[in-house]
ZABA-585887 format. One line per field, with one value per residue (C-alpha): x, y, z; chain. Coordinates in nm, 4 decimals, m for minus. Each point is the difference from the previous one (the first is absolute). Layout:
REM ZABA-585887
east X | ...;
north Y | ...;
up Z | ...;
c A | ...;
REM end
This chain:
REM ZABA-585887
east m6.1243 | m0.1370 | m0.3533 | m0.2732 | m0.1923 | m0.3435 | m0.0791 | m0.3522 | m0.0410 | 0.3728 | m0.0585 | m0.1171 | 0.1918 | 0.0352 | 0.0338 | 0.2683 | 0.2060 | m0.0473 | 0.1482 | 0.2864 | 0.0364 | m0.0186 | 0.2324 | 0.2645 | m0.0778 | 0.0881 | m0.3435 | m0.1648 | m0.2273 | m0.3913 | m0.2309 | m0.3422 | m0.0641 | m0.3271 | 0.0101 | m0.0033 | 0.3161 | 0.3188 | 0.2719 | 0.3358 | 0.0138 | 0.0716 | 0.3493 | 0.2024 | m0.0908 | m0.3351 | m0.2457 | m0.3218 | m0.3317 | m0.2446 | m0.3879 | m0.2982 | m0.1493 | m0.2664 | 0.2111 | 0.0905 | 0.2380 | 0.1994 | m0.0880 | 0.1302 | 0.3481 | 0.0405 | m0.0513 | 0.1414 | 0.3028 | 0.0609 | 0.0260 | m0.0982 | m0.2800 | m0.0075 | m0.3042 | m0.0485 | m0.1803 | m0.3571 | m0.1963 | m0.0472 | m0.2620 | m0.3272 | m0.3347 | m0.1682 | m0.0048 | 0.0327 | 0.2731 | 0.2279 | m0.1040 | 0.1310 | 0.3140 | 0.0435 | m0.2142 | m0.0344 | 0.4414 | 0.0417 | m0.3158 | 0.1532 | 0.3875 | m0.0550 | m0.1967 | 0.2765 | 0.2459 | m0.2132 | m0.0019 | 0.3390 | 0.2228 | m0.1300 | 0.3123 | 0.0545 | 0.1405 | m0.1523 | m0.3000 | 0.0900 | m0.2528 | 0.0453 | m0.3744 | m0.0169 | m0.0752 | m0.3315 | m0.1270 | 0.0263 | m0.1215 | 0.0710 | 0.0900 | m0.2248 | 0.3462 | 0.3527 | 0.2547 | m0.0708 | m0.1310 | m0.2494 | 0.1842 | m0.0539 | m0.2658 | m0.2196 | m0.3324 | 0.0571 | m0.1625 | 0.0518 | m0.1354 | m0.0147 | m0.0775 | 0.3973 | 0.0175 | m0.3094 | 0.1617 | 0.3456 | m0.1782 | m0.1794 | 0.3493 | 0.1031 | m0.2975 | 0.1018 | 0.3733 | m0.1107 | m0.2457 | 0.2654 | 0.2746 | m0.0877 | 0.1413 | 0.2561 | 0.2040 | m0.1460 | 0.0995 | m0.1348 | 0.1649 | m0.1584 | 0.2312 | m0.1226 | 0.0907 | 0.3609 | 0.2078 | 0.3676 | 0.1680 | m0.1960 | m0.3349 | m0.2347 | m0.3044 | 0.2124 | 0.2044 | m0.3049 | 0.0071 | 0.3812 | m0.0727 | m0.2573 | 0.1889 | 0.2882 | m0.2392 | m0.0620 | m0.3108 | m0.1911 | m0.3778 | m0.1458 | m0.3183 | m0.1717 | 0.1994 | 0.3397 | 0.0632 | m0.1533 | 0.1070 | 0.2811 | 0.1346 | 0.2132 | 0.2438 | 0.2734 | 0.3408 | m0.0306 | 0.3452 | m0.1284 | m0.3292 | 0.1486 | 0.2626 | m0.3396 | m0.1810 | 0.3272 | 0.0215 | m0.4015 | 0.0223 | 0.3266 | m0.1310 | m0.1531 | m0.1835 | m0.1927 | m0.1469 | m0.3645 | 0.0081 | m0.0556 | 0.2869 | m0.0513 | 0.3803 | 0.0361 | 0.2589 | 0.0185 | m0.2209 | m0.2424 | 0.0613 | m0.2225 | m0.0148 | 0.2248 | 0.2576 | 0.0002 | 0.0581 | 0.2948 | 0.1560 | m0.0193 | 0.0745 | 0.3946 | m0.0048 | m0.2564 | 0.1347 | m0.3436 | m0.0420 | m0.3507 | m0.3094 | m0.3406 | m0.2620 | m0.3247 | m0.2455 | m0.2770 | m0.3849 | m0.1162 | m0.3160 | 0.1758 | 0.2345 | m0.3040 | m0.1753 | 0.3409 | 0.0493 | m0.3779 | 0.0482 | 0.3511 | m0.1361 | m0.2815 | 0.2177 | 0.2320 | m0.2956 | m0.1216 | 0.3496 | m0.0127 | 0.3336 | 0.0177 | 0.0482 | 0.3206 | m0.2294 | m0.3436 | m0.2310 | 0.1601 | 0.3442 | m0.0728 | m0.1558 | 0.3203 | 0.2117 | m0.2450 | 0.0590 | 0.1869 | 0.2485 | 0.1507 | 0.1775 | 0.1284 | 0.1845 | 0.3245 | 0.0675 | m0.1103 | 0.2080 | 0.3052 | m0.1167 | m0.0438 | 0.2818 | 0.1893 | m0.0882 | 0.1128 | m0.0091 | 0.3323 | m0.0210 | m0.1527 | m0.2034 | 0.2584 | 0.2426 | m0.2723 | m0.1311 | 0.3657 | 0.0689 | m0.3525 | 0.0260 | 0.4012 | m0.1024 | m0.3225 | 0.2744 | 0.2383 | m0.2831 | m0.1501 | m0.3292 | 0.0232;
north 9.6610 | m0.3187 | m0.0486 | m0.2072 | m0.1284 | m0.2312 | m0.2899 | m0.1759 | m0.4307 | m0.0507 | m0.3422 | m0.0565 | m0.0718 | 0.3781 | 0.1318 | m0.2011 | 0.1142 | 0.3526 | m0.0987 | m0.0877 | 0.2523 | 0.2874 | m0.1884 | 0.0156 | 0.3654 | 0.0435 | 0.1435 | m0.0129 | m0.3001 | m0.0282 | m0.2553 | m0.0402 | m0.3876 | m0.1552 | m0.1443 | m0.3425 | 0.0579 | m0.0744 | 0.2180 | m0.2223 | 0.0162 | 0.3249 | 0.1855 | 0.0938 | 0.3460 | 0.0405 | 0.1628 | m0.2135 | 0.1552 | m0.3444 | 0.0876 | 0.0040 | 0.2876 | 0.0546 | 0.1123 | 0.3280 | m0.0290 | m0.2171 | 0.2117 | 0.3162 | m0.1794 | m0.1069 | 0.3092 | 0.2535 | 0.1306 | m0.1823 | 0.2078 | m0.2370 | m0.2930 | m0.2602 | m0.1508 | m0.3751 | m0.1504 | m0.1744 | m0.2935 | m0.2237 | m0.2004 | 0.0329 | m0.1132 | 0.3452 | 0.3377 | 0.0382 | m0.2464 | 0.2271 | 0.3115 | m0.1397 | m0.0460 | 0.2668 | 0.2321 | 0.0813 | m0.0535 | 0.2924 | 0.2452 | m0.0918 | 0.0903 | 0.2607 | 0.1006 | m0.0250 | 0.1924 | 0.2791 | 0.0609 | m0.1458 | 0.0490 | 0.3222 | 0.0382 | m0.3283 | 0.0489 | m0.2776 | m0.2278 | m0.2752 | m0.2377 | m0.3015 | m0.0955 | m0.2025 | 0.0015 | m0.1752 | 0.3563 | 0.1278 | m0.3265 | m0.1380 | 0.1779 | m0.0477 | m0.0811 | m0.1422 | 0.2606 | 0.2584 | m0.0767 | 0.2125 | 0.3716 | 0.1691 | 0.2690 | m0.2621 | m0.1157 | m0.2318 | m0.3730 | m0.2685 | m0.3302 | m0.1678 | 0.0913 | m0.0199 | 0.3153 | 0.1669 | m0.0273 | 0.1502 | 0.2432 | 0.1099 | 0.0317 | 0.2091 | 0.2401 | 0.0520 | 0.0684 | 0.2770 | 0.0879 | 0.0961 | 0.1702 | 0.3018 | m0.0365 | m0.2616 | m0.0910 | m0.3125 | m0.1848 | m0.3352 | m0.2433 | m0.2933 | m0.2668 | m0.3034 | m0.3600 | m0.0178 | m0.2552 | m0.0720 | m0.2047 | m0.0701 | 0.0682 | m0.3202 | 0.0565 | 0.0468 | m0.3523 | m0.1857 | 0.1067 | m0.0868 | m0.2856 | m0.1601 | 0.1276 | m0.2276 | m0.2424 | 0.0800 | 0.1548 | 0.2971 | 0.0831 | 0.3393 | 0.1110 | 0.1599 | 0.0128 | m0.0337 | 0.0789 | 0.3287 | 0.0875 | 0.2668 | 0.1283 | 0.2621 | m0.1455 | 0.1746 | m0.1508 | 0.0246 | 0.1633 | 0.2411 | 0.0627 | 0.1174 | 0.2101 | 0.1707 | 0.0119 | 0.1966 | 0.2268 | 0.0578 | 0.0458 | 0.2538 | 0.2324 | 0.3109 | 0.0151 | m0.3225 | 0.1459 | m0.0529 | m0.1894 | m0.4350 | m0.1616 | m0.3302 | m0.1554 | m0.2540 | m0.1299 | 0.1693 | m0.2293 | m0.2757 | m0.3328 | m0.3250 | m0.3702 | m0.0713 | 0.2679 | m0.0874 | m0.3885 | 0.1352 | 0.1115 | m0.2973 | m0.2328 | 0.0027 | 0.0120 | m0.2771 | m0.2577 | m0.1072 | m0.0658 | 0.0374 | 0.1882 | m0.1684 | 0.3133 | m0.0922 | 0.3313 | m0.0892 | 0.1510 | 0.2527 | m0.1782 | m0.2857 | 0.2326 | 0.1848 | m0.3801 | m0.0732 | 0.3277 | 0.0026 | m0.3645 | 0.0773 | 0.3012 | m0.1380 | m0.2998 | 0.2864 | 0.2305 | m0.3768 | m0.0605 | 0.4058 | 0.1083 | 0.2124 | m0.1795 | 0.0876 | m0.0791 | 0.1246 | 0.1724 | 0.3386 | m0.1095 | m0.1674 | 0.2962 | 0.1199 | m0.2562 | m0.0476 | 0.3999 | m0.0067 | 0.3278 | 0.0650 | 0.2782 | 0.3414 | 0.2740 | 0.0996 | 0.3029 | 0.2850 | m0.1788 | 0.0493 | 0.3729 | 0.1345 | m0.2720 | m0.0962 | m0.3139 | m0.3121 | m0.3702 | m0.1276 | m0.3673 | m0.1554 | m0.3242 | m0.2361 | 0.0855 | 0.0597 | m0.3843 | m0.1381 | 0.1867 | m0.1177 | m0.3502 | m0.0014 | 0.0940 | m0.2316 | m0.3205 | 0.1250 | 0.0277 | m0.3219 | 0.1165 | m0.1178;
up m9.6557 | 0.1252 | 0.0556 | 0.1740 | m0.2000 | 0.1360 | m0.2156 | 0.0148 | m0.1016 | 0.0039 | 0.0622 | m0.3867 | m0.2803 | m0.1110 | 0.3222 | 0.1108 | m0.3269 | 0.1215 | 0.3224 | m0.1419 | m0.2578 | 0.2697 | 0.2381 | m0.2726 | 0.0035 | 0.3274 | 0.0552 | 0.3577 | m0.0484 | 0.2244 | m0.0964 | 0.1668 | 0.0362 | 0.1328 | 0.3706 | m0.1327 | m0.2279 | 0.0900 | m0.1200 | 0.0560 | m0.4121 | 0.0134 | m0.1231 | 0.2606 | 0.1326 | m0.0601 | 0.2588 | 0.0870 | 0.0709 | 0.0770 | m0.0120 | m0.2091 | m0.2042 | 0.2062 | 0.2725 | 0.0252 | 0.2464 | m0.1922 | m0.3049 | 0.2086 | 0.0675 | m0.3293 | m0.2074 | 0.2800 | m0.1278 | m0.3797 | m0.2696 | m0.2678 | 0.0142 | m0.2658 | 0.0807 | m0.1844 | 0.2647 | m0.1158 | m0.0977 | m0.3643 | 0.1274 | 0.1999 | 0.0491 | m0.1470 | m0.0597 | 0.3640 | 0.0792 | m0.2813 | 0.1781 | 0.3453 | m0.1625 | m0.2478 | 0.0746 | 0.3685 | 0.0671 | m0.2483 | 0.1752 | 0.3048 | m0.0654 | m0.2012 | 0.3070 | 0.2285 | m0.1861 | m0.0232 | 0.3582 | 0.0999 | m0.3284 | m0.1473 | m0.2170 | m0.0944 | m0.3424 | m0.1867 | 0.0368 | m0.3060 | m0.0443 | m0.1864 | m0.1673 | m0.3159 | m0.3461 | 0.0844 | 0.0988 | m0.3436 | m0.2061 | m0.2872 | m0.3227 | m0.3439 | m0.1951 | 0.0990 | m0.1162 | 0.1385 | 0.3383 | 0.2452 | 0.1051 | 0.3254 | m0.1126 | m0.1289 | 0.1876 | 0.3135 | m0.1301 | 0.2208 | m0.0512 | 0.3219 | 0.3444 | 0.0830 | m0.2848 | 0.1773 | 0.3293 | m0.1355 | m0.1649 | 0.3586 | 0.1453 | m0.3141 | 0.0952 | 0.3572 | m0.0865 | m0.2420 | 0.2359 | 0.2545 | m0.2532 | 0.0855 | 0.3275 | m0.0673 | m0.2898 | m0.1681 | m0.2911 | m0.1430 | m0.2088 | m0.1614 | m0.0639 | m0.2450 | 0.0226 | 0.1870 | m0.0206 | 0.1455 | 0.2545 | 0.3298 | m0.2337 | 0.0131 | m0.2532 | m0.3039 | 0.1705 | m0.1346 | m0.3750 | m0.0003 | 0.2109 | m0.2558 | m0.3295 | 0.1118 | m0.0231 | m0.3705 | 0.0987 | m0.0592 | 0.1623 | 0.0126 | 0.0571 | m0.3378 | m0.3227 | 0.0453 | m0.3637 | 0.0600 | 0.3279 | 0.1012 | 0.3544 | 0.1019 | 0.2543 | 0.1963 | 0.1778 | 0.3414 | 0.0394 | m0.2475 | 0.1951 | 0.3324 | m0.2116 | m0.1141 | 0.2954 | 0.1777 | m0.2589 | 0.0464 | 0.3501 | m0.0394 | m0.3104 | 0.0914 | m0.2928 | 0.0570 | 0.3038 | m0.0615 | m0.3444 | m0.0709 | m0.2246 | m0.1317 | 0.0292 | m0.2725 | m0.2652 | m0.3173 | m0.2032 | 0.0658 | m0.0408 | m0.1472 | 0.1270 | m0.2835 | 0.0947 | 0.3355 | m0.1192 | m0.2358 | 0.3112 | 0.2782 | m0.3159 | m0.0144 | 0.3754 | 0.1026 | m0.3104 | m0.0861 | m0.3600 | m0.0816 | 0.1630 | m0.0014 | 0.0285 | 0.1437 | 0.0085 | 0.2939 | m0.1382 | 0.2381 | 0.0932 | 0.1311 | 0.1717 | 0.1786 | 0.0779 | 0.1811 | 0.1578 | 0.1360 | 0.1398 | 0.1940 | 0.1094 | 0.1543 | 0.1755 | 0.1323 | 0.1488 | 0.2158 | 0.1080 | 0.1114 | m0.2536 | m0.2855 | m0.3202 | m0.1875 | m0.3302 | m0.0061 | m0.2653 | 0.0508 | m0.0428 | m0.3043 | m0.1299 | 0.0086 | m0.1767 | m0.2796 | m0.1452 | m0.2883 | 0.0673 | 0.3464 | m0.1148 | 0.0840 | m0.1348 | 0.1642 | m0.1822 | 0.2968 | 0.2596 | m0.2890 | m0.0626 | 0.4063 | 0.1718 | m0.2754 | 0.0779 | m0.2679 | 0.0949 | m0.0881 | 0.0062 | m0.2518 | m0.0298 | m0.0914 | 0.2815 | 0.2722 | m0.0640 | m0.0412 | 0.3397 | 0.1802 | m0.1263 | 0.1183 | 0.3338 | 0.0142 | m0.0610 | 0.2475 | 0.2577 | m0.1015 | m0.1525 | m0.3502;
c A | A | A | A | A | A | A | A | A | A | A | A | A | A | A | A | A | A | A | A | A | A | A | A | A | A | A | A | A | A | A | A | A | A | A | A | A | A | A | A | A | A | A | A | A | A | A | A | A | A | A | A | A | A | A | A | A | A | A | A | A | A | A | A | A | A | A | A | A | A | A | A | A | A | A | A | A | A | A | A | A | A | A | A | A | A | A | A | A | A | A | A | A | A | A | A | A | A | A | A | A | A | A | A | A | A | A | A | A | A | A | A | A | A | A | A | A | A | A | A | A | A | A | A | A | A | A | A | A | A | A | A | A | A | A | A | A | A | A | A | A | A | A | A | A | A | A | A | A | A | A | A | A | A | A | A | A | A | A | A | A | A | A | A | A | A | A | A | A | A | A | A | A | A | A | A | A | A | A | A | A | A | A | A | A | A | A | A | A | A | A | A | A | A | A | A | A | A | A | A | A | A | A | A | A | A | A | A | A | A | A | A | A | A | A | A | A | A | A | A | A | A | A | A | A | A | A | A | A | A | A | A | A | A | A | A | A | A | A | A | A | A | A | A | A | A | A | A | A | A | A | A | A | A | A | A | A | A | A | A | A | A | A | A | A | A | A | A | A | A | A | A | A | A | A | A | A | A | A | A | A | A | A | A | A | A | A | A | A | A | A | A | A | A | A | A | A | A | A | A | A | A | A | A | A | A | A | A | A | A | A | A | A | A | A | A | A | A | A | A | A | A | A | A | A | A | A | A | A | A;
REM end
């Protein structure tokens, strides 16, 4: 039986996957777009509710009569604590809001946080698990984390579930497009030790496949899955990968020192708060790049959803960086 199904931020790379994966489905497609978005991107078919989350009458219309919401919408950079809030924290206390008194039986609430929320993990094999004590790092995390709360705060009433993706990568993604973009180059920076460092990672095809099954499964009604591949990957894995596909011969590896990082970070931060933007870079962000283990289990998403990223790392970068030369990217 077909459904309608509300998604949130399908403008973004991940959303607009999702778009397309439930169009294929046949499924009854709603996204909620901001005024200033335009929509003509959009598959064929698909019902537009234009507003902004602090509207409830545009909230009203757009969760009236769904019976799923995958809710992606939200921010990666901001001035503060409060700039994350405005866009992570207050869209999610505000829809879940509105389908409380215009969607009571809304079957599923699915939102999307990140593995930020839960923080890095002390070793990189076996990753952070679900039941283990929220850490986040950086005020992004915190901000995620606040979302987290509110969902869980409302499951009694409606039925939530969180998923914390890590890094994604894929076609139409553009921060992993910079890695691939300077290994062609025969170059490697990272911030920290690269020699040390390991990150779960997860196909983006993969990812919505998990976040589908989240949303559908009964039994992940109030419960947080962290959707990853099966095992985490290194800089050198991930260079064993792109090589046979990006021809470069050799990899020069340059490891930037974390004070210089935070020097650089501090000084572009500062330029972007006089010009009145939000520095991509900043001190918070690199507090983020310089942890050693980004990585999560994804053995409770296998137990409850049965759940299994298919694709592994060599065909998800010979796909991404296939689709990055056909577009022009690379």
């Amino acid at each position: 039986m077909r459904e309608t199904i509300l998604v949130t931020g399908s403008s973004g790379f991940i959303g607009a996957q999702v778009l397309r994966h439930l169009s294929a489905e046949g499924e009854r497609v709603r996204v909620f777009l901001r005024t200033e978005s335009n929509g003509a991107a959009l598959p064929e078919g698909v019902e537009v509710v234009q507003g902004s989350f602090c509207d409830p009458e545009a909230l009203r219309r757009a969760v009236r009569g769904v019976d799923r919401v995958v809710h992606l919408a939200g921010v990666t950079k901001a001035f503060d604590e409060a700039g994350y809030d405005a866009g992570n924290v207050i869209p999610v206390k505000n829809l879940l809001a509105a389908v409380v008194e215009h969607n009571p039986r809304l079957k599923r609430f699915l939102y999307v946080s990140s593995l930020t929320v839960a923080g890095p993990a002390s070793e990189g094999m076996h990753g952070v698990r679900e039941s283990d004590a929220p850490s986040p790092v950086s005020a992004y995390g915190r901000s995620k984390l606040r979302a987290e709360a509110l969902c869980m705060e409302r499951s009694g009433s409606i039925p939530v579930t969180i998923v914390r993706p890590p890094a994604v990568y894929g076609p139409g993604d553009r921060d992993v497009l910079q890695v691939f973009q300077m290994l062609s180059r025969g170059l490697l920076l990272s911030a920290g030790s690269a020699a040390r460092q390991r990150f779960s990672m997860i196909y983006v095809d993969d990812l919505v496949d998990g976040l589908m099954m989240a949303a559908r499964s009964n039994k992940a009604a109030g419960r947080t899955y962290h959707l990853t591949s099966p095992r985490s990957s290194s800089w050198d894995e991930l260079i064993a990968a792109a090589k046979p596909v990006l021809g470069f011969t050799k990899i020069r590896k340059l490891s930037l020192p974390e004070p210089f990082l935070f020097f650089v970070a501090t000084l572009v931060g500062g330029v972007a708060s006089l010009r009145g933007r939000a520095a991509l870079i900043n001190r918070d962000k690199i507090n983020e790049l310089v942890q050693d283990y980004w990585v999560c289990s994804p053995e409770q998403a296998e137990i409850d959803l049965g759940f299994r990223a298919g694709t592994s790392l060599a065909e998800g970068v010979a796909k991404t960086v296939a689709w990055y030369r056909q577009k022009g990217w690379l």
